[in-house]
N, C-alpha and C positions, 0 to 999 in steps of 0.2 A: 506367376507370382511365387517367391520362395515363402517358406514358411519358417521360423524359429518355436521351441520352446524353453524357458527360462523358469528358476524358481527362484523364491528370494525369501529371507524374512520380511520384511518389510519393501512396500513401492510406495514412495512418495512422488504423486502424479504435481509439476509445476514448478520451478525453480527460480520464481519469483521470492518478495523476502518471506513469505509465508511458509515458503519449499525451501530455502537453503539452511535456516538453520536446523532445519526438523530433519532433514538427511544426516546432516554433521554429528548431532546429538545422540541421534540413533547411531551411527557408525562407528561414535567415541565409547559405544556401550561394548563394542565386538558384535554385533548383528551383521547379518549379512544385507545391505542395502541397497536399491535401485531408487537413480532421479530421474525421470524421464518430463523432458519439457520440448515444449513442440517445437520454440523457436534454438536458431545456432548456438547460443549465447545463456547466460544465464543473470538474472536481476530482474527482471519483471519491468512495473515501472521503475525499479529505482537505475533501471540502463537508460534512464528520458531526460534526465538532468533534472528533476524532480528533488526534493529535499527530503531528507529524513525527518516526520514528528514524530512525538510523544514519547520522548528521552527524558524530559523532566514536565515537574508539576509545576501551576501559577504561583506557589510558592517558591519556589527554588530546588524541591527536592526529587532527587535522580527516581526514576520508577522504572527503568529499562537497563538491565545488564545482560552480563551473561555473551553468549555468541557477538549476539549484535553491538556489544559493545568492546568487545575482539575485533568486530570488523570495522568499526570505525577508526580502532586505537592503531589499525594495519592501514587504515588510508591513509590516518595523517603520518605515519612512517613516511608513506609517499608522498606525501602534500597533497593528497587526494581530498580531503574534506576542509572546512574551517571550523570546525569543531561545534561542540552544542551550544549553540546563543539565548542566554535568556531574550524572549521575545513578548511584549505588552499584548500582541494578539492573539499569538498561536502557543504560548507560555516558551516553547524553545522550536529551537530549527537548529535544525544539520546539514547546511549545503555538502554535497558531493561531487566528485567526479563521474560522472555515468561511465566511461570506460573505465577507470581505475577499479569502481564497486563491480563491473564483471569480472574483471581479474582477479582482486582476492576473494571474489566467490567461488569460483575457479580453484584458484589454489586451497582455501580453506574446506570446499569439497575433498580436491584430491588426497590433501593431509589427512584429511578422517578416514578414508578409505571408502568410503560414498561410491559406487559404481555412479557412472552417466551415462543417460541415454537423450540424445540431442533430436534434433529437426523430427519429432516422433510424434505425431496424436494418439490421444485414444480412439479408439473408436466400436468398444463394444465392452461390458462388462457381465461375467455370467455372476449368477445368486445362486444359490440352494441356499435350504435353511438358515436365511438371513443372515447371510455368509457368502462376501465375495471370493469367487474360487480360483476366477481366471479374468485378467484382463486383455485384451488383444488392441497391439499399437500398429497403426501404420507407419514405414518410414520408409523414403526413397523406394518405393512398390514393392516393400517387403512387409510383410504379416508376420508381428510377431507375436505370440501366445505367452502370457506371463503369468506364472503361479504365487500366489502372495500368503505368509499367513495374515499379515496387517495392511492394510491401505489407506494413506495419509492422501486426502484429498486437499490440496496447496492452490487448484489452478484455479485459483478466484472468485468464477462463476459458479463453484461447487458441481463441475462437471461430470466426476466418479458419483458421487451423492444420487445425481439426476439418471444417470445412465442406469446406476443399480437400481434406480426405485425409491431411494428415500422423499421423503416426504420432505416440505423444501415452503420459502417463504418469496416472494416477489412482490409483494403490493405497493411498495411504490412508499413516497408520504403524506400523501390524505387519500384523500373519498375518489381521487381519480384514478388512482393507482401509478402515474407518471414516475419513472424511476431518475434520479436522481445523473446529470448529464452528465454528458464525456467529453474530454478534454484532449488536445493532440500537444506536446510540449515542444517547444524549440526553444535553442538557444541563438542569441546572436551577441560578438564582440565589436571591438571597437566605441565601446559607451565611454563617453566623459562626463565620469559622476560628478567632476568641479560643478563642471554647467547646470547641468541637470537639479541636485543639490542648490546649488542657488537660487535654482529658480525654485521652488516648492517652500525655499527660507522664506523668497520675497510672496509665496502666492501659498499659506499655509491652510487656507481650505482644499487646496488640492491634495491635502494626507489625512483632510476630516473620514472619520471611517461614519458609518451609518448610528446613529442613538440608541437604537435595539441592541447594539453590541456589548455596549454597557464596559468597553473599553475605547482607551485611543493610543495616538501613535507623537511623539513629541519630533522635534524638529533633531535635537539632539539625539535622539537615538539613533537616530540615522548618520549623525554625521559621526559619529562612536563605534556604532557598531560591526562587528568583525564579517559576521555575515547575518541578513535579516533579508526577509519578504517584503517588498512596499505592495500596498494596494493603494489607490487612488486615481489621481489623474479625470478626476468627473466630469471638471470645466472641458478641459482638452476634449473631452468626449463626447459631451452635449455639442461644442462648436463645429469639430470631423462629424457630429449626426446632423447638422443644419445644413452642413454642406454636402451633404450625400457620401460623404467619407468615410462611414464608418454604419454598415448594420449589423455587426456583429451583437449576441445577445447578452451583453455584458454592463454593468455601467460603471466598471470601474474598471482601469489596467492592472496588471501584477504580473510584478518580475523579481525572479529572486536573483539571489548572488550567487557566483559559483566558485570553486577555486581558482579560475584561470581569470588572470588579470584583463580588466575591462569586457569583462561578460559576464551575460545574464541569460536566467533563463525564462520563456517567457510562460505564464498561464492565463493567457486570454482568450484563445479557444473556447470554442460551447458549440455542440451538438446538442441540439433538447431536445426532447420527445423520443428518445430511441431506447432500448432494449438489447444490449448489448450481445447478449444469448441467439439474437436472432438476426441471420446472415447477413438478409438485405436491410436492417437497420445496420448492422456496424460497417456494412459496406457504403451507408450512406454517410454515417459519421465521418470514417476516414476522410471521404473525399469531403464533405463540408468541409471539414478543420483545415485540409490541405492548400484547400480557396483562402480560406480565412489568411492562411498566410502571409499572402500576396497583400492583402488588404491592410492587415496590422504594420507588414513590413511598410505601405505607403504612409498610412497613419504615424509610424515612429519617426519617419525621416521628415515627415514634414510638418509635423504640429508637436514633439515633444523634442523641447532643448537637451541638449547632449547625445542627441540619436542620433542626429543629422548625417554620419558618415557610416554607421551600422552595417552590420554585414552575416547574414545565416551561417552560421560554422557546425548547426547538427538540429536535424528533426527527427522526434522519439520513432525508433521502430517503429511503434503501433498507436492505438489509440490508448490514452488512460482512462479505461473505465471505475467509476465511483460505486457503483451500484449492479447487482443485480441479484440471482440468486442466495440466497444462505440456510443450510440444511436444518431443518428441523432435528435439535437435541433430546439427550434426556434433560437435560434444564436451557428455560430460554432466560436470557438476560432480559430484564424488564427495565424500565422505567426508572422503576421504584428504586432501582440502586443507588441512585442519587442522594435519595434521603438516608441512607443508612450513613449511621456514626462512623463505622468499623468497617476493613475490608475484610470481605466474608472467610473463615480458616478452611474452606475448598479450592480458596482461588489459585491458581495456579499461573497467573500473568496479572500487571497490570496497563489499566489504559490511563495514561494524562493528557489527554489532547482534550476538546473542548468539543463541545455538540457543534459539528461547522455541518449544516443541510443547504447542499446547492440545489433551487429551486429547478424541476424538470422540465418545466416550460414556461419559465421566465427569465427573468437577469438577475434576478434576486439570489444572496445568502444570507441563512439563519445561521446566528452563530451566538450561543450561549456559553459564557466560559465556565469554565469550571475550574473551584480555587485546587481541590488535591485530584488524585490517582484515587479510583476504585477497584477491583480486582473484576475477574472474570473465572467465574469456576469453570472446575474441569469437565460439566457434563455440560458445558455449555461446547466441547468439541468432539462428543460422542454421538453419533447417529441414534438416534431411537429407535430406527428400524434394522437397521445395518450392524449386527456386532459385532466385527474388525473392520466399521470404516471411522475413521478419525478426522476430524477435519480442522483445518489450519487457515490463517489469515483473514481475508473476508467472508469465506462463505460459515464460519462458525454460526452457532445458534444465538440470535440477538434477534429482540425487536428492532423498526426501524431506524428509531429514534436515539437508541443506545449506538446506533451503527456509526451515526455522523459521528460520533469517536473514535469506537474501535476499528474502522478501516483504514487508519493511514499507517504507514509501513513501518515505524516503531516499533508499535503496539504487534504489529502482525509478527515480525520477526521473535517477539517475545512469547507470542500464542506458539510460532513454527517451533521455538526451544523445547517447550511443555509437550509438545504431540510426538514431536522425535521420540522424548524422552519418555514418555511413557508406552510409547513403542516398545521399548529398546526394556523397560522395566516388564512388560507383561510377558515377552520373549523370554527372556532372562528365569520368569515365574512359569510360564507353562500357563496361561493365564489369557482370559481376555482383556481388551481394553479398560472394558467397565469393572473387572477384577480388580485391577490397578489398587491399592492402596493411596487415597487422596498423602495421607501422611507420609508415605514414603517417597513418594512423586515430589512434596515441596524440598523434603529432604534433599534428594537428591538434587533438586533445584536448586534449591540455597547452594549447595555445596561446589556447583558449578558457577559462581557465582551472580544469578539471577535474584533479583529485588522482588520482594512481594510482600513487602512492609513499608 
């Protein structure tokens, strides 16, 4: 086995949306920066056909700029995206292209001067003085040794976090601790929305969303809108469960719109009961979700109108996991932020997406909307134990219940903006993380034009 070593200011571990802007921002500072992500490719989920939230609030008003909204304004150049839809459920959505979004992550990496480091795990992190010193990656049976002064943990699970030591949350959402399921994405074309559309005109309890939601979905939106997510299809789905056609743990269908004419992608998948963290659960997820496929495919062509000729054009790399670890901050996000008037003058991102909690061992979702954006301060991406680890996207410091918002990729790539950046500021200062000036951080923020008003 060869050996490398490397130094860096900064290693942003994951190059999902959590990891790409937080490379870019840091890069755009002059830092010298490394992204290393395990898989060939860079996007995370959003390479699954998967949609962009939480770009704007149930109000109308935008809560996400900055990088991420650089990289959306570069897809639709390419006809990559259909841009941000207000949406009665999810307040908006951003269908994407999954290959287009790897490519100007890609490009918008190289632009900044972002080193990569591709097909590479972690897989050991040394500590001294609550100070990570050295990371060592595997790749293609080479060992490489990596010196950092800062380390941006991106890869979801809060992997760097766990491996240094930090203190870390997993509980699940109640008394059982079940963490919230995993989902395998695909898309399939050849849909004819006439038909389909029709049929939901003539049979409109099939787009009743549940009472607890405290929203709905009108017939007209759908036949208006540019791009949007359907949920429903319940009848269809109680009738394919009578007939032994259908036990997937779901009770409603959803497929979104993508940019490519007559396709959708689908999120009907459910793996429940698993822990993504741990081998032989996500080795069990894949393969579930992969079966599921077969099943949903039979399901679409034969019990939903407009399916009828459908056909698989791409299933996500991996699995989408919703939940799992998140690192214990110097401030956790609570609850309670809900009820505050004002978003707090620390916060350094904000979230507008809605409490959406996919039940871990049921068919059930909780979904609570929420009318504005609230913020997220900045020690809610500071390790408590760790004083150069920073951490990005999911695995930030939140309760559970705060999570079912800020996990979805909007939101993340706006938390990735803030950690690059105050990377790139504490470097700059001679400075740790927690040094950072909150005030200078938003400055800078604002100034790059990121929202957090």
């Amino acid at each position: 086995m060869s050996y490398y070593k490397k130094k860096y200011d900064l290693v942003v571990v994951g190059g999902g949306p959590g990891g790409i802007p937080a490379a870019i921002s840091a890069a755009r500072m002059g830092i010298k920066v490394l992204l290393i992500e395990k898989n060939g490719y860079l996007g995370g989920v959003a390479a699954s056909g998967l949609a962009l939230l939480g770009f704007i609030d149930r109000m109308g008003k935008k809560a996400v700029g900055g990088i991420a909204d650089e990289i959306v304004k570069r897809l639709s150049e390419l006809e990559g995206t259909l841009g941000h839809n207000i949406c009665p459920v999810h307040n908006s959505i951003t269908p994407i292209n999954p290959g287009l979004f790897r490519i100007v992550s890609f490009e918008k990496c190289v632009e900044s001067g972002a080193e990569l480091l591709l097909h590479s795990e972690v897989v050991d992190v040394k500590v001294n003085n609550k100070k990570i010193r050295q990371i060592s990656v595997l790749s293609c049976s080479q060992k490489i040794e990596i010196e950092s002064d800062i380390v941006i943990d991106a890869t979801g699970d809060g992997c760097i976090g766990y491996l240094a030591g930090a203190s870390y949350f997993k509980e699940g959402q109640d008394e059982t601790g079940v963490l919230q399921p995993a989902s395998l994405i695909f898309t399939v074309s050849n849909v004819n929305f006439e038909k389909f559309l029709n049929y939901i005109k003539l049979n409109p309890d099939e787009f009743e969303l549940p009472e607890s939601y405290n929203v709905k979905y009108t017939f007209d939106f759908f036949k208006s809108a540019k791009g949007y997510c359907f949920i429903g299809l319940k009848n269809l789905i109680k009738m394919a469960q009578e007939n032994n056609d259908f036990n997937i743990p779901r009770d409603r269908f959803i497929y979104i719109t993508t940019p490519n004419k007559g396709e959708v992608a689908i999120n009907t998948t459910r793996a429940i009961n698993i822990d993504a963290t741990n081998p032989w659960d996500i080795t069990r997820g894949e393969t579930e979700c992969h079966l599921q496929i077969l099943q949903l495919m039979k399901f679409m062509k034969k019990y939903i109108p407009g399916f009828e000729n459908i056909y698989i054009t791409s299933i996500a790399p991996s699995l989408g996991v919703r939940e799992t670890r998140r690192i214990v901050g110097r401030k956790i996000l609570k609850k309670d932020v809900l009820n505050e008037g004002e978003i707090a003058k620390d916060s350094i991102a904000l979230a507008a997406y809605n409490i959406d909690i996919h039940n871990g061992n049921d068919v059930g979702i909780e979904l609570i909307s929420l009318d504005r954006a609230f913020g997220i301060p900045y020690g809610c991406l500071l390790s408590k134990d760790i004083e150069n680890l920073i951490m990005s996207g999911r695995c930030i410091s939140i309760d559970s219940f705060i999570f079912g918002s800020t996990r979805v990729m909007g939101t993340c790539m706006a938390v990735g903006e803030a950690a690059g950046t105050s990377a790139g500021l504490a470097m700059k200062n001679g400075c740790s993380p927690s040094e950072v000036s909150v005030e200078d951080l938003r400055n800078q923020l604002l100034k790059n034009g990121v929202i957090l008003s």
